[in-house]
N, C-alpha and C positions, 0 to 999 in steps of 0.2 A: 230759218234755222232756229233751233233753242237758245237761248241765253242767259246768263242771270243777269237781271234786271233791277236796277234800284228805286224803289218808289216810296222812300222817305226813311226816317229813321226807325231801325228796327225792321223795316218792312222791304225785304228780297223777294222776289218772284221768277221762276221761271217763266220768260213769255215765248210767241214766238214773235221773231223782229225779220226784216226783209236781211238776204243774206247779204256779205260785205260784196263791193266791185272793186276793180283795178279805178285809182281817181289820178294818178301822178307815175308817169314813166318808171317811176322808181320806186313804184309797190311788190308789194308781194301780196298772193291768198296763201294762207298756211288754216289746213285742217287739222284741228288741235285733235291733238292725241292723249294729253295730259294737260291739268291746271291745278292753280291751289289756291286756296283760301291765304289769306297773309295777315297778320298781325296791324300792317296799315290798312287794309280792308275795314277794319273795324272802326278806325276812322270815322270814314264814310260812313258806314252800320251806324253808328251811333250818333254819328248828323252834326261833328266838330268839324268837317271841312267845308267850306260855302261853296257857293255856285254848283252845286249836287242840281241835275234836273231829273222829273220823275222819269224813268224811262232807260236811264243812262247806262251801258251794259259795261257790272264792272269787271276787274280780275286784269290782275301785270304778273303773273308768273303762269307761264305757259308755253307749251312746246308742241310740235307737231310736226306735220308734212306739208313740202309746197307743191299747191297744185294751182297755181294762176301768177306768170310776170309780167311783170311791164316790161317794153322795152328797151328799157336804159340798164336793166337787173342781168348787166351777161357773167358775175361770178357764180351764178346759182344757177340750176337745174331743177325742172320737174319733178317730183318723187325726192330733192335732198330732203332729209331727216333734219330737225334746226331743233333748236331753243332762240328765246327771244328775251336778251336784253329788256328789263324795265324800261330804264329811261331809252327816253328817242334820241338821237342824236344823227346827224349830219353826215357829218366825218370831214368836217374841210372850215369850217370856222376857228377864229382863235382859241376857241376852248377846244375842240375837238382835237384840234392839232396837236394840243398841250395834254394830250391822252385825259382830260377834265371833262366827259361826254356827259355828264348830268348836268353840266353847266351853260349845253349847246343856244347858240344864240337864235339859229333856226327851225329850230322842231315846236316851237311853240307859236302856235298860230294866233292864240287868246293873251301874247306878252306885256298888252298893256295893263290886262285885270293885273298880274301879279306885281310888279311896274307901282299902281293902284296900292298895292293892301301892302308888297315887301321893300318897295326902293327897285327893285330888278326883277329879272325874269329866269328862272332855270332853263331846263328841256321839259319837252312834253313829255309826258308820261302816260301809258296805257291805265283805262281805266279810270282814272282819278283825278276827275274832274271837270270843269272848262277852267278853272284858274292854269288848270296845265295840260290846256290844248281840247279836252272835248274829246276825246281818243276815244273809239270804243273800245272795251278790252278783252281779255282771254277766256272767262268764262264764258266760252260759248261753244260749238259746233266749229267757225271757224272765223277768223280774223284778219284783218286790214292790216299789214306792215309798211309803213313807210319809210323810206331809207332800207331800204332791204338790202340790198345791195353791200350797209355799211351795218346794219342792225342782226342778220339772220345769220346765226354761226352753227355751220355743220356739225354732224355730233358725226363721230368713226362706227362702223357695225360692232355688234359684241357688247354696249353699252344698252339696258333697259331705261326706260324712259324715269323709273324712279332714281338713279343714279344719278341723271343730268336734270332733273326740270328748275331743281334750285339754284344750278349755277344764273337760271333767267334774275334771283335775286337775292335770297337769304346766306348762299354761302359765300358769293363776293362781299355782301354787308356785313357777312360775319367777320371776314378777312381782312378786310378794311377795313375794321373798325378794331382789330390785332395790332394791324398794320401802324396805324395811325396810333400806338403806344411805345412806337419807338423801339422795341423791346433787345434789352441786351441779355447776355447768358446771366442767369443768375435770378433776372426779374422775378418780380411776384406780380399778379394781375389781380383785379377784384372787377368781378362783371357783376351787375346790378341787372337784374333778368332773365330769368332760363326758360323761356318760349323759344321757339324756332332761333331769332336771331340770335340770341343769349347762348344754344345751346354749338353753335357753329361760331358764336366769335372764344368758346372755350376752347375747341379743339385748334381754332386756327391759332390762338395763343401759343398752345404749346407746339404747334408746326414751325411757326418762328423763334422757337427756343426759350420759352417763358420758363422759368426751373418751376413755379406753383401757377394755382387758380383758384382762385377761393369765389363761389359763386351763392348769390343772393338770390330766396325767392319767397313766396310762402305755400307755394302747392309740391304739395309730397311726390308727383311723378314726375314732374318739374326737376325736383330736388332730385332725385333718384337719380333720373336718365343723367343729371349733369357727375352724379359724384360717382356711379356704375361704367356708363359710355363714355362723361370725358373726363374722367379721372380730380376730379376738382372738391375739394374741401368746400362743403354745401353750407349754408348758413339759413335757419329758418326767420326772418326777419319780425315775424311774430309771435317771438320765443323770445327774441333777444332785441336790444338795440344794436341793429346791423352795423351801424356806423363806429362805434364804440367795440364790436366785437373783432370786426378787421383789424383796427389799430391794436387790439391784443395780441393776436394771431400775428401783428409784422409788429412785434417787439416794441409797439408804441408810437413805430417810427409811422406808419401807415405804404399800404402798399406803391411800389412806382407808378403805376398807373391803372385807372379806373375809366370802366367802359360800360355806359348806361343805355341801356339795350332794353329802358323800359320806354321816356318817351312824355309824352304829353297827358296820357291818362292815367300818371301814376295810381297805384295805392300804396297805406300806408298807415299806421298806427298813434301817430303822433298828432299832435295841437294843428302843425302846420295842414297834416293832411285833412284835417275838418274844416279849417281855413280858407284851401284852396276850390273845396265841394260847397263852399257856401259864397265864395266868388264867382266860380264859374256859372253857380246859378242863375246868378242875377246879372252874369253877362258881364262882369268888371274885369275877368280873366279868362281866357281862350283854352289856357293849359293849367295841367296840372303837377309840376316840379319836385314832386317830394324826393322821387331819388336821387336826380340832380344835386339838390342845395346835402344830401345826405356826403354823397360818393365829394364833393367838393372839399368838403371838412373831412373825411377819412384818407385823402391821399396825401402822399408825402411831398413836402417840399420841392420844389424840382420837378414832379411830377407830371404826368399825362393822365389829362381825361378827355375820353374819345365817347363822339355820341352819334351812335349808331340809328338810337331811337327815335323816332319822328316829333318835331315840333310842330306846330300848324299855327303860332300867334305869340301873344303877351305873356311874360312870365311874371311874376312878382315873391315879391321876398329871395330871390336869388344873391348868395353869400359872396359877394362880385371880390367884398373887400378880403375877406379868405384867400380868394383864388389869387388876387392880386398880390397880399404880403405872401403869400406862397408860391409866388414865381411857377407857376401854371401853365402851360401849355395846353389851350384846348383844341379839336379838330373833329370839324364835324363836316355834317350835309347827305345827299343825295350818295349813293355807291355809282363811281365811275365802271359800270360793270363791264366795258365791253375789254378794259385793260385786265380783267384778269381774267377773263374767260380760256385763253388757252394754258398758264400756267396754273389754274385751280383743275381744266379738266385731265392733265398731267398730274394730277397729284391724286385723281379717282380712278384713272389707266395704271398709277402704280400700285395702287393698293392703300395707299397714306391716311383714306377717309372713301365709305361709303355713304355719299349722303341721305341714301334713305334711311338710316337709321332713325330718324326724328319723325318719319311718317307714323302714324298711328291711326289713322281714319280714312280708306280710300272710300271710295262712295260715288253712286253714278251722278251724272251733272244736275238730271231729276231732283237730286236729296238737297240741292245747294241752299235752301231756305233752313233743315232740319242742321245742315254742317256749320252754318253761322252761330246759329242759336248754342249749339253744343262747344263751338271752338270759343265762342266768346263768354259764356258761363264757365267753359274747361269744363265740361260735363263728362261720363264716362270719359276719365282720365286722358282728353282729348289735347295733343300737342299740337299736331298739327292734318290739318285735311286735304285730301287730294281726290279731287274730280275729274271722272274720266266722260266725256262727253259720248 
């Protein structure tokens, strides 16, 4: 079959790789009918997450048809139509139980490397990595599911494939990361972000009753789609000091809660953000925090900051003492996607959100080398990519 393939940083290839087999009674084959490029892909792309091996086939958002079960897989059918949950999980361990599926104790076969570099171990994850399992992932022709049985959630006829492929992850992360702001009638939200995940944790803000959204970026269709599509007072961050402009906007006091949907390779205008590109050079720092330590000092007292955006290591200069005389609440990690899968795909059956709005580049699986390079410079006004195999 085709795949896309990782063979170092910067460097994607279509190759061909031997197709997937049934390996554990409780597989599934799912012929991918849709995939996407994702914002953590770039990760990898860029060569910050370790244990990358050449060859590795990436991609965690994607959707298809089942065409091969194991025989322990008797909820599923031949020919059901699925999307596939990111994280792997189980469904019978203490975290799985605790509806915590990213947290799963057994989906991760590689638990000691993480164990190694974090203190513990997540769930496997498609795609991304051996620190979390060695999975091969979704960019491809077709794909290995394991746990299927507890992983592959039917999608109803009447629904096109761009509608559902991101409940596999960017609109449960967007949601969860609403979620996790607590938010009561009235709120104000400040998202630090408007890529994919950013542009889906605005609208779920205002699904749980956020009264504003005030949204950070510095790319103009970025900005657009947040303040046209999800209705959010846009902020150009190199125009202004972002941090300082929120607290104007919420009367000084700073918004309830802030949700940084940027992540580990910030950018950013300031002293710190030369700082962090001149540590991570030489290897003294993993990440790079500028919206973080920004969104920390701009929220109010009392407040929520919810972190959507991926961390992958060591932070430094993080405003700890801030957070702490400001009685802070933080919440983050991995998206428990499989808990919101049927109350997010009720809320695309009523009409409340179509997620393909955020689509802007579909493209055959062939192009998956040209769709990196454009999604990660943002070239031709590029939000987000979607690969059809």
């Amino acid at each position: 079959m085709k795949a896309v393939c990782w063979h170092g940083a910067n460097d994607v290839r279509v190759d061909n790789v031997p197709d997937p087999k049934i390996l554990n009674p409780r597989d599934a084959i799912v012929k991918i009918t849709s995939t996407a490029i994702c914002g953590s892909d770039l990760h990898l792309y860029d060569g910050f997450i370790p244990s990358m091996k050449s060859g590795d086939i990436l991609g965690h958002e994607f959707m298809g048809e089942v065409v091969e079960l194991g025989p322990s897989v008797k909820n599923l059918q031949i020919g059901d139509r699925v999307v596939v949950p990111f994280t792997i999980s189980c469904g019978s361990c203490y975290f799985c139980s605790r509806e915590l599926s990213s947290l799963c104790d057994n989906s991760n076969p590689n638990a000691w490397m993480a164990e190694k570099l974090y203190g513990y171990s997540a769930a496997g994850l498609f795609g991304y990595s051996h620190l979390f399992g060695g999975y091969a992932g979704g960019q491809a022709e077709y794909a290995r599911v394991p746990f299927a049985d507890v992983g592959l959630f039917k999608i109803p006829d009447g629904l096109t494939d761009e509608q559902v492929l991101f409940l596999t992850d960017i609109f449960p992360t967007g949601y969860m990361a609403a979620e996790n702001c607590n938010i009561q009638p009235g709120d104000t939200v400040a998202v630090w972000g408007c890529g994919p995940v950013g542009q889906f944790a605005i609208r779920s803000a205002y699904l749980l009753g956020a009264e504003r959204v005030i949204a950070i970026d510095r790319v103009p269709e970025r900005l657009q789609m947040a303040k046209e599509q999800g209705k959010a007072e846009v902020i150009n961050y190199e125009e202004v000091d972002a941090g300082e402009a929120v607290k104007e906007m919420t009367g000084g006091r700073g918004p309830d809660s802030v949700i940084d949907a940027v992540g580990m390779e910030a950018h950013g205008t300031g002293l710190d953000a030369l700082y962090d590109k001149a540590k991570q050079a030489v290897r003294l720092e993993t990440d790079r925090p500028t919206a973080l330590r920004q969104l920390i000092v701009a929220c109010r007292k009392g407040g929520y900051v919810s972190m959507p955006g991926v961390y992958g290591g060591l932070l430094d200069k993080v405003p700890m003492g801030a957070a702490f005389n400001k009685g802070l609440t933080f919440k983050m990690g991995q998206t428990h996607v499989h808990r919101y899968l049927q109350p997010l795909l009720e809320h695309i059956q009523n009409g409340d959100i179509d997620p393909s709005f955020v689509i802007t580049h579909p493209m055959p699986l062939a192009d998956a080398p040209r769709g990196y390079e454009i999604f990660k410079h943002k070239k031709d006004k590029c939000i987000k990519v979607v690969l059809k195999p």
